[in-house]
N, C-alpha and C positions, 0 to 999 in steps of 0.2 A: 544485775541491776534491775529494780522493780520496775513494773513498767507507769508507773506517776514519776518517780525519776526519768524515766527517757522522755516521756513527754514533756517535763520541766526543760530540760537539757536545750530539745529540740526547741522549743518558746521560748527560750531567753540565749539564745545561741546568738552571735552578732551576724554573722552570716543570715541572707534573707531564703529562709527553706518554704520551696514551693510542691505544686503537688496540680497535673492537670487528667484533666478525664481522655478520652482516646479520639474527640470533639477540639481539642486543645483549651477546655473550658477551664478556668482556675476550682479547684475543689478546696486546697488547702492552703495558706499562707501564713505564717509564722509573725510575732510580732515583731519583728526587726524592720520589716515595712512602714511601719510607722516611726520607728528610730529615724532608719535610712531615706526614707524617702517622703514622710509627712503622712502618709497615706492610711486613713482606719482600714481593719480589713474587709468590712462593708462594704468599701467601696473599691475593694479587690476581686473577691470570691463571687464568681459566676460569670464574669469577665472573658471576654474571647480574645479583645486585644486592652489587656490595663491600661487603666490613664496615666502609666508614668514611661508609656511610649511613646518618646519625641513624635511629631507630627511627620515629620520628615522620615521616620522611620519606619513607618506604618507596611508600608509596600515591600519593606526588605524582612520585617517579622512578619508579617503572614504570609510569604514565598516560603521560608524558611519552617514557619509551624506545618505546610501545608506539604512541604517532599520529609520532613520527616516524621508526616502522622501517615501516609498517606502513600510516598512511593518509597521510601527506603528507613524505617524505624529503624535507629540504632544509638548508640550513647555516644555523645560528645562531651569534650572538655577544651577550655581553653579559648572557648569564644569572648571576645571582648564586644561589649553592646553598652551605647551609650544610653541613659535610662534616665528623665527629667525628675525633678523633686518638686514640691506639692510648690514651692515657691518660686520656682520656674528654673533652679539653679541645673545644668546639666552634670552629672557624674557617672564614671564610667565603671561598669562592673566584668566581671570575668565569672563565665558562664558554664556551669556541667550541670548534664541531666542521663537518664537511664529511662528508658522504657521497662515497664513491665506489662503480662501478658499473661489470659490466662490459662486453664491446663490444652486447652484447643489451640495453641498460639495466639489467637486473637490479642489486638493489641488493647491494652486495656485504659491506657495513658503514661505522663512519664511523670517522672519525679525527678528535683534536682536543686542547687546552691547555687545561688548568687551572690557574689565577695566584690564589694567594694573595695577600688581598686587605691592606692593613694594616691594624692595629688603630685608627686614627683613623676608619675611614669611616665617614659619615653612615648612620642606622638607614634615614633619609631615601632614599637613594640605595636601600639593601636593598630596600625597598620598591616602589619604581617599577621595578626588574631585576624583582624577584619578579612584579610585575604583567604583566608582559611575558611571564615565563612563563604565567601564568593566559590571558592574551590569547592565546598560538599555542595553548593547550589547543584555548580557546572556536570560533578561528578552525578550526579541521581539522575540529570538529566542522559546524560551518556549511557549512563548503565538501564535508562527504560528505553532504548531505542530497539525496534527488531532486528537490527545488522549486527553487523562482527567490525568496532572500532580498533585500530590499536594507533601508536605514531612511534618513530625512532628518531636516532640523533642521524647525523650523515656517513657515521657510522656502521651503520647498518646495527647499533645496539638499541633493545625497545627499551622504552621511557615510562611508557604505560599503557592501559588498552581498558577493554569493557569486558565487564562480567562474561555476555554469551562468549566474547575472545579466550579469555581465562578457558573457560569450559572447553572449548575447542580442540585447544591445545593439551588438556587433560591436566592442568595446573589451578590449586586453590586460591595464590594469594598474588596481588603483583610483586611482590621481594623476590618471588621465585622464577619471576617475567624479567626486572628493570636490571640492565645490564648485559641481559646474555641477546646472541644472534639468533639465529633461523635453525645454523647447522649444531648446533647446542641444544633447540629447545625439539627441534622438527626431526621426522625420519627424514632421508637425503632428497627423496625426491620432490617431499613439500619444500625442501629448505631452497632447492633449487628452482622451482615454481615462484617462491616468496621473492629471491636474489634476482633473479630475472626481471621482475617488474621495478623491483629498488634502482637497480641497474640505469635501467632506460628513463625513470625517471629524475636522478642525480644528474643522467647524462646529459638528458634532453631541457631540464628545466621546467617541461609542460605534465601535462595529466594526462592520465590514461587512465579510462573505464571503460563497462562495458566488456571487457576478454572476458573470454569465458575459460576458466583451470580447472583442471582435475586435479583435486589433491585426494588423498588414503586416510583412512582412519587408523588407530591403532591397532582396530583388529582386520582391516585388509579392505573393508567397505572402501567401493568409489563413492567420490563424492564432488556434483558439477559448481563450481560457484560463478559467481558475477565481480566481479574485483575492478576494484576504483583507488587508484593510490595519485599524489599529488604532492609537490616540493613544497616545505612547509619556507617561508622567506621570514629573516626582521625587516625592519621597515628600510632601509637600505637596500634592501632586494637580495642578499644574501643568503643564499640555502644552507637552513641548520640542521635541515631533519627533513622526517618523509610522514605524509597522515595516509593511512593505509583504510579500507573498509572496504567487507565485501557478504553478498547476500549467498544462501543455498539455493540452488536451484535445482535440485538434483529430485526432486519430484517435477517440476514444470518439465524436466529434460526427458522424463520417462511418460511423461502424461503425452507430449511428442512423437515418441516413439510407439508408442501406445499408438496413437491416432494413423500414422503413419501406416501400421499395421491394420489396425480395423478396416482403414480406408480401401488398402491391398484386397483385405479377404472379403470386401461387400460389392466390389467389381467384380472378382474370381468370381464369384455366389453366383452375380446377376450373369455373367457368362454362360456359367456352367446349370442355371436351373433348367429344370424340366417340366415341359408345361401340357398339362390334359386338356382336353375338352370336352364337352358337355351338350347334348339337345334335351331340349324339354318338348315335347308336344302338349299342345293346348288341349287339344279335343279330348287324349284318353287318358292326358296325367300322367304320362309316363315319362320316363327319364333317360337317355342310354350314357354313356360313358366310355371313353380309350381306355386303351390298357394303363396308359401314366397315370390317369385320374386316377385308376383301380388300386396300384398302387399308393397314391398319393394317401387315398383314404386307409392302408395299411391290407388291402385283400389282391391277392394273387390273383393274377386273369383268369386261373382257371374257374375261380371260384360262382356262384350263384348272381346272376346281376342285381346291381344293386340299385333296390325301388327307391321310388321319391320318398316314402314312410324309413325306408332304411338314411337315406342320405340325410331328413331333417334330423333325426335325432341322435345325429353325429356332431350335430353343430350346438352349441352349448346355448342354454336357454335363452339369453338374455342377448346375443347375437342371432338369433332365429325368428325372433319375431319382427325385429330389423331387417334382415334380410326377406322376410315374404312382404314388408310394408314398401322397399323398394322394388320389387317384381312385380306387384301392382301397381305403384307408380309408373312401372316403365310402361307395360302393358296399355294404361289409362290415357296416356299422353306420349306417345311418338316421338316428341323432342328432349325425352327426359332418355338419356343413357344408363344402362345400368353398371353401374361401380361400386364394388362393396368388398371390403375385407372384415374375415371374421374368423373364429376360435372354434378347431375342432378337437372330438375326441377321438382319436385311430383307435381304430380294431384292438390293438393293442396296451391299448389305455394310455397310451402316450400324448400329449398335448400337440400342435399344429396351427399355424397362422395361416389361410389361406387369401389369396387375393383373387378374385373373380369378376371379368368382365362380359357382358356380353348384347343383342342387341335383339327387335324383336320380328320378326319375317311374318309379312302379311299376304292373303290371299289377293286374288285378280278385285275382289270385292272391299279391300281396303280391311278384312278382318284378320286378328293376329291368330297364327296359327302356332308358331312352333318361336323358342326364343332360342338361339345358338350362340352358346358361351365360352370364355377360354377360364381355366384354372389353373393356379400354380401354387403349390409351397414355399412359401417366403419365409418358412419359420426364423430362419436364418443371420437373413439380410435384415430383417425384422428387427430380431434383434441387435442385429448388430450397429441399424439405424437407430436404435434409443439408446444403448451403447455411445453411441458416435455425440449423438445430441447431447448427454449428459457430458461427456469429456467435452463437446466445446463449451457450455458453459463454466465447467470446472476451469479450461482453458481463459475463457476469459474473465474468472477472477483471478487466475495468477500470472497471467501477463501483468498485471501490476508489478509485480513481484520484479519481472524484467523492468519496468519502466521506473521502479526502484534505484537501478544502478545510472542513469542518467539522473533521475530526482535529487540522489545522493548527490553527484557531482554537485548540483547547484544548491544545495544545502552548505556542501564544505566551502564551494566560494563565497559561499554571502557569511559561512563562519571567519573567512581569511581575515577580511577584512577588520572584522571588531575584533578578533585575538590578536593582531596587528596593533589594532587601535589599545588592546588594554596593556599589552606589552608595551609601548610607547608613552602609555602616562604611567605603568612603575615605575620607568625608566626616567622621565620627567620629575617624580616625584620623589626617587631618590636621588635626584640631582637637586631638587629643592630641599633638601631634608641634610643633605651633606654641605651645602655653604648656606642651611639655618635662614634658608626663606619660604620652609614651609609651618604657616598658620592656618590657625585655626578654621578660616575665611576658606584659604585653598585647599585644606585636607578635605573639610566637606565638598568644594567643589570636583574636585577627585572623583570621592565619592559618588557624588549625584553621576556622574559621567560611568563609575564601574555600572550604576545599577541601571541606567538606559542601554548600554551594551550589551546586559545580560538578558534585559526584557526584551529584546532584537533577537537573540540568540533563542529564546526559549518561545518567541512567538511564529517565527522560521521551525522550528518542532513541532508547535501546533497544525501548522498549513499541510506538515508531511504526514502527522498522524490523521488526519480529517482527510486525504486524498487515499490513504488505503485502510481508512474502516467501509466494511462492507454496504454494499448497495443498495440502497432502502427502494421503496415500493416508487413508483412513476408517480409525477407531480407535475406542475409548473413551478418549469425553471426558464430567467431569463441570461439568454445566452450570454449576452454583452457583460455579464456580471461575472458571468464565470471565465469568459476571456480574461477579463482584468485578474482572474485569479492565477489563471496561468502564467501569468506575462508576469507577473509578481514570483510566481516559482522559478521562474526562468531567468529573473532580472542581473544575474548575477553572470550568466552564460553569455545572454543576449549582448552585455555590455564588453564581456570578455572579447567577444568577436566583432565589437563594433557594429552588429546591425542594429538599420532602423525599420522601428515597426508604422508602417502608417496603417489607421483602421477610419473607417470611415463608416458613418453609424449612420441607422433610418431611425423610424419610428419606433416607442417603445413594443417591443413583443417578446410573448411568453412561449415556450414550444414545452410539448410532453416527453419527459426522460427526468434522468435520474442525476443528479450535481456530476457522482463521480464518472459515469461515463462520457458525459458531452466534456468535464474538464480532461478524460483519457482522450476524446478524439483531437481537442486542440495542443495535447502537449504533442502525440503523435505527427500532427503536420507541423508543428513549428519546429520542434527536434526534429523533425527531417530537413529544413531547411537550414536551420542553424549547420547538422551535419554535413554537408553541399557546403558551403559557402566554408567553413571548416577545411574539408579537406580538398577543394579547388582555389580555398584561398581567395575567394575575391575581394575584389579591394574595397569597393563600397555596397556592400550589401546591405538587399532591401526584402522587405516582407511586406505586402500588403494583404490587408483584407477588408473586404465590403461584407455588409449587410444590407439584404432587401426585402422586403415588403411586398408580395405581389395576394390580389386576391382576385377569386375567382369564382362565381355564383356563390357568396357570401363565403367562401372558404377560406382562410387566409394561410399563407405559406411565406416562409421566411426562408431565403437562399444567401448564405455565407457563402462566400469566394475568399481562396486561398492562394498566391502567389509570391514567387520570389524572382531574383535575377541571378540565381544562380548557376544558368547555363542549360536550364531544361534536361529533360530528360528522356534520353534515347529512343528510336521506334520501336527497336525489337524488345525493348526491356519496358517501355510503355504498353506491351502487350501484356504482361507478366506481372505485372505491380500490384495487382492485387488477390495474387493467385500465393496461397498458405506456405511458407518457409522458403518465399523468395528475398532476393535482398541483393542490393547494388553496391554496401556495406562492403568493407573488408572481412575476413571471417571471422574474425576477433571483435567484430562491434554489434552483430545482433544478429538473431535467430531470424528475421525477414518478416513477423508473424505480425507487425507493426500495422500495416496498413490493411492486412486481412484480418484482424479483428474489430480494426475502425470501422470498418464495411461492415462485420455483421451488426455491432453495435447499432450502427446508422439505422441499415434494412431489418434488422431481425426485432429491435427492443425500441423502434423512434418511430416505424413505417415510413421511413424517410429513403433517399438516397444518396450516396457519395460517388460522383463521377471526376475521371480526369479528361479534363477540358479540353486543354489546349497544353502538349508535352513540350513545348519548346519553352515554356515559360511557368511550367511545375503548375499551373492554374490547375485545382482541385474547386468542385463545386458544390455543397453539401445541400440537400433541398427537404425541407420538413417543414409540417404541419405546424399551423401556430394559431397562437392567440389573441387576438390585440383588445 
C-alpha cells in the first residue's frame, strides 16, 4: 500500500486515531474528532488534558497518563472512558494504546484508538472496563514500592504479588505464581518459614511483624528478612486470605555484626597497646626516648638515638608544623596541655597514627625546663574508630529500613480499611445492577467514591516514600508539625489499640535537624509505647506528651516529654535502654538498636539530649536547642 493511501485510510478511519509525545502532549489526531466529538483538530493537538474530558474526569486521566508515562509504560486495551461532545452530549469510548520507544528505550510517547462505543451497551460491561482501570492504577502503585508484596486465599494459594516478589522467587509472570502454594513454588525450608507465619496468622486472626527469617537463595545465599503478614477479612469480619510483605535486611544484619566486631577488636587494641615515652630538654634541644618509643618509630633499641632533627622529620609535613605550633603554646602558657595526634613515616616507610601527651616541668624559678610526654600507636584503634563512625552512620540510615517493617504494618491497616470499603460498594453495586436500580446518578456516585479511596491509598504511599528518602542537610523544622505527621503514620495502629494521644502544645518553635530524623525519633517512642500497651494489654491506654519553651540568657530550648501508662519500665532494664542491641521485645520483634539510635540522633546530629526520666511511668525527656 502506498504511503498517501495509509495516510487516507488512517483520516478517514471512523475510529478516533491519536498520537501523544512522552509529556502526554497530543501530537496527532485524526479527523474523526471532529465527526465524534465536534471538536477541530486545533483545538486538540498540543493539549495535555483535551477539552472533551468530562470535568469530573479530569483527576482520574491525569493519574492514569501520569503511572503510565512515567512509572510503568506499557500497552493497554479495553479501557472504557467516558469522553464529552463539543455539545455537551456524554459518550462512551473503548480505549487501546501502545507506547513506543527509542533505540535507547527511552520512552518516546504512545500511540493508540478510540472506538465509540454504541448506545446499547451494558452499564454492566462500563463497569468492569472502569475496574480495570482502577486495577492498573492500584497495580503500578504496588509494583513501585521497595518491599516484597504478595497476598493468598485461606488456602494457603497466592493470588498475586509484586514485581520485587515475582523476582524473588525467580518466577516471570504472575500465571506462573496464581494458584500454586509455598511447597510448590519454594525450596522446603523457605516454604516452611512462609507456612509457619500463614499458620499463626489464620489461627490467630491478628498480625504479626517485625520477625526476623532466614530464608536461602537458589544458589545457597542466606538471606535475613523483616516479615509482616495480616488476615485479610470481607466486611463481615470473615478471613479470605492472608497480605503478606517483607523487607531484606540482610546487609543491616551484617553491618551489626560488622560493628559488634569492630567494637570487640577497638577494646582488645586499647588493652593491649603499648605506650613509650618521651623527654625533651629545654636548654640543649635534645630528645631521649624508651625502648617502645624506639620501636614505635620502627628502630631497634640497639640502634643510634634518635635526635629531635631525626624525630621531626618522621612526622609528615603538614602535622609538624602543628605539632611545634602546640609545643609552644604549651610552653608560653602553663594552663594550656599538650594533646596532639599526628601521622608518621617508620623507618620502614610504613604509615602510623600516633597519639602524644604530655606536660611542661618548670624550675625553683617558675622557668620551663624539660617537657615529659607519653606516646602511643593508635594506628589501629584509629582506624578502626573511623571504621566504627562510618558504619554508624551507615547504621543509621538503614535502621529505617527496620522501622520499615512496623511503618508497613500501618500502611496495610490504613490499606484494610478502603479495600474493605471498595469490596463493599462492588458488592453494593452489583446488587443494584441485578434488580436494575443502578443509574446513571448512582454509577457516577460509585464512582466518585472508587476514586477518593484510591487517592487515600496512593497519598498513605506518598507519606512512606517521603519518610525513607534520604536526609537532607539541617534546617529549621518545627517539631509539632512533624508530630502530626507521625500520629498520621501511626493512625491506623494507634486506633487498632485503642490509645489516646494527649499532646499539649507551647508556643510556636523551630529546632535545627532534619524532617526525617526528628519524625525517626517520634515514631521510635511512640511505637515503643504502642508495643507496651500491646503486648501487657492495657485497657485504657494513654500517651501523653508536652512541649516546652524554656529560655535562658536569650537562648531558647524546647523540651518534649514522652509518657505512657503502660506499666513503666523495670530498674535493672532502665539501666540498659539505651545501650546498642538491647531490647525488652520478644526476639522476634526487634534488633533493640531502636532507642540507641534515637540517642545518637538527639546528641550526635541536634546537640540535644534524650533522657529517661522517670521509669515507672516510661517518661522520656528530649531537650534541644530552638528558635522562637
Amino acid at each position: 500500500m502506498h504511503e498517501i493511501d495509509f495516510k487516507d485510510l488512517v483520516e478517514n478511519s471512523d475510529d478516533i486515531i491519536w498520537q501523544t509525545d512522552a509529556e502526554g502532549r497530543i501530537t496527532y489526531i485524526n479527523r474523526a474528532v471532529e465527526r465524534e466529538l465536534g471538536y477541530k483538530r486545533e483545538e486538540i493537538l498540543g493539549a495535555l488534558i483535551p477539552p472533551y474530558i468530562p470535568k469530573k474526569e479530569k483527576v482520574g486521566f491525569e493519574k492514569i497518563s501520569y503511572y503510565l508515562r512515567k512509572v510503568s509504560p506499557r500497552s493497554f486495551e479495553g479501557l472504557i472512558q467516558p469522553r464529552q461532545h463539543k455539545d455537551g452530549r456524554i459518550l462512551f469510548f473503548e480505549m487501546r494504546g501502545k507506547p513506543f520507544f527509542d533505540k535507547n528505550g527511552k520512552l518516546l510517547g504512545y500511540r493508540g484508538i478510540n472506538r465509540k462505543l454504541p448506545y446499547g451497551i451494558t452499564t454492566k460491561k462500563i463497569l468492569n472496563k472502569q475496574i480495570i482501570a482502577e486495577h492498573l492504577i492500584l497495580e503500578s502503585i504496588v509494583n513501585t514500592l521497595p518491599i516484597r508484596i504478595f497476598w493468598k486465599d485461606k488456602y494457603f494459594r497466592y493470588l498475586g504479588a509484586n514485581r520485587l516478589f515475582l523476582q524473588d522467587i525467580g518466577i516471570n509472570t504472575l500465571e506462573e505464581l496464581i494458584g500454586k502454594d509455598d511447597y510448590t513454588l519454594l525450596k522446603s525450608e523457605n516454604a516452611e518459614v512462609c507456612r509457619r507465619g500463614d499458620l499463626q496468622t489464620l489461627h490467630t486472626g491478628r498480625d504479626i511483624y517485625g520477625i526476623e527469617e532466614v530464608i536461602y537463595t537458589n544458589d545457597g545465599n542466606k538471606i535475613y528478612i523483616s516479615l509482616y503478614k495480616t488476615p485479610l477479612k470481607d466486611k463481615f469480619g470473615n478471613i479470605f486470605g492472608i497480605l503478606g510483605a517483607y523487607i531484606d535486611i540482610t546487609k543491616l544484619k551484617e553491618q551489626e555484626i560488622q560493628l559488634k566486631e569492630n567494637t570487640y577488636r577497638l577494646k582488645e587494641a586499647q588493652q593491649m597497646a603499648k605506650v613509650g615515652y618521651w623527654d625533651f630538654n629545654l636548654s640543649d634541644q635534645t630528645i631521649q626516648f624508651c625502648i617502645e618509643t624506639y620501636r614505635i618509630f620502627g628502630y631497634a633499641p640497639s640502634e643510634k638515638s634518635i635526635t629531635l632533627k631525626t624525630f621531626l622529620r618522621h612526622i609528615i609535613p603538614e602535622d609538624r608544623d602543628t605539632l611545634l605550633q602546640k609545643v609552644k603554646k604549651t610552653i608560653e602558657n602553663r594552663d594550656i596541655e599538650y594533646d596532639n595526634i599526628f601521622k608518621i613515616i617508620k623507618k620502614d616507610r610504613t604509615e602510623a597514627i600516633l597519639h602524644s601527651r604530655a606536660r611542661v616541668i618548670y624550675d625553683e624559678g617558675d622557668k620551663p625546663i624539660q617537657i615529659r610526654g607519653m606516646i602511643q600507636d593508635i594506628t589501629e584503634s584509629y582506624k578502626l574508630q573511623k571504621e566504627n563512625e562510618e558504619k554508624q552512620a551507615l547504621l543509621m540510615h538503614q535502621t529505617r529500613l527496620a522501622q520499615m517493617g512496623q511503618l508497613l504494618n500501618n500502611i496495610a491497616h490504613q490499606w484494610k480499611q478502603p479495600l474493605a470499603e471498595l469490596n463493599a460498594l462492588i458488592l453494593d453495586m452489583d446488587t443494584d445492577f441485578s434488580q436494575n436500580k443502578l443509574t446513571k446518578e448512582s454509577f457516577n456516585c460509585y464512582f466518585e467514591q472508587f476514586e477518593k479511596i484510591t487517592e487515600f491509598m496512593g497519598d498513605t504511599i506518598k507519606s512512606f516514600q517521603e519518610y525513607t528518602a534520604p536526609s537532607k542537610e539541617l534546617t529549621l523544622i518545627e517539631p509539632i508539625k512533624v508530630l502530626d505527621e507521625a500520629l498520621i503514620m501511626l493512625r491506623s495502629r494507634i486506633k487498632e489499640i485503642g490509645a489516646n494521644v494527649n499532646i499539649k502544645r507551647s508556643n510556636n518553635v523551630k529546632i535545627v535537624g532534619t524532617r526525617q530524623d526528628i519524625l525517626h525519633l517520634f515514631l521510635v517512642l511512640i511505637n515503643n509505647s504502642l508495643d507496651a500497651f500491646y503486648y501487657r494489654k492495657i485497657q485504657y491506654p494513654k500517651i501523653d506528651i508536652t512541649f516546652k519553651i524554656f529560655t535562658e540568657e536569650d537562648i531558647h530550648r524546647c523540651e518534649i516529654s514522652v509518657s505512657d501508662n503502660a506499666g513503666g519500665i523495670e530498674p535493672h532494664i532502665a539501666k540498659q535502654i539505651f545501650d546498642p542491641y538491647f531490647t525488652t521485645k520478644f526476639r522476634e520483634k526487634g534488633r533493640g538498636i531502636g532507642l540507641y539510635i534515637a540517642k545518637m540522633i538527639v546528641e550526635n546530629r541536634m546537640q540535644g539530649s534524650l533522657k529517661l526520666i522517670d521509669a515507672r511511668k516510661s517518661l522520656f525527656k528530649i531537650d534541644l536547642k530552638g528558635v522562637i
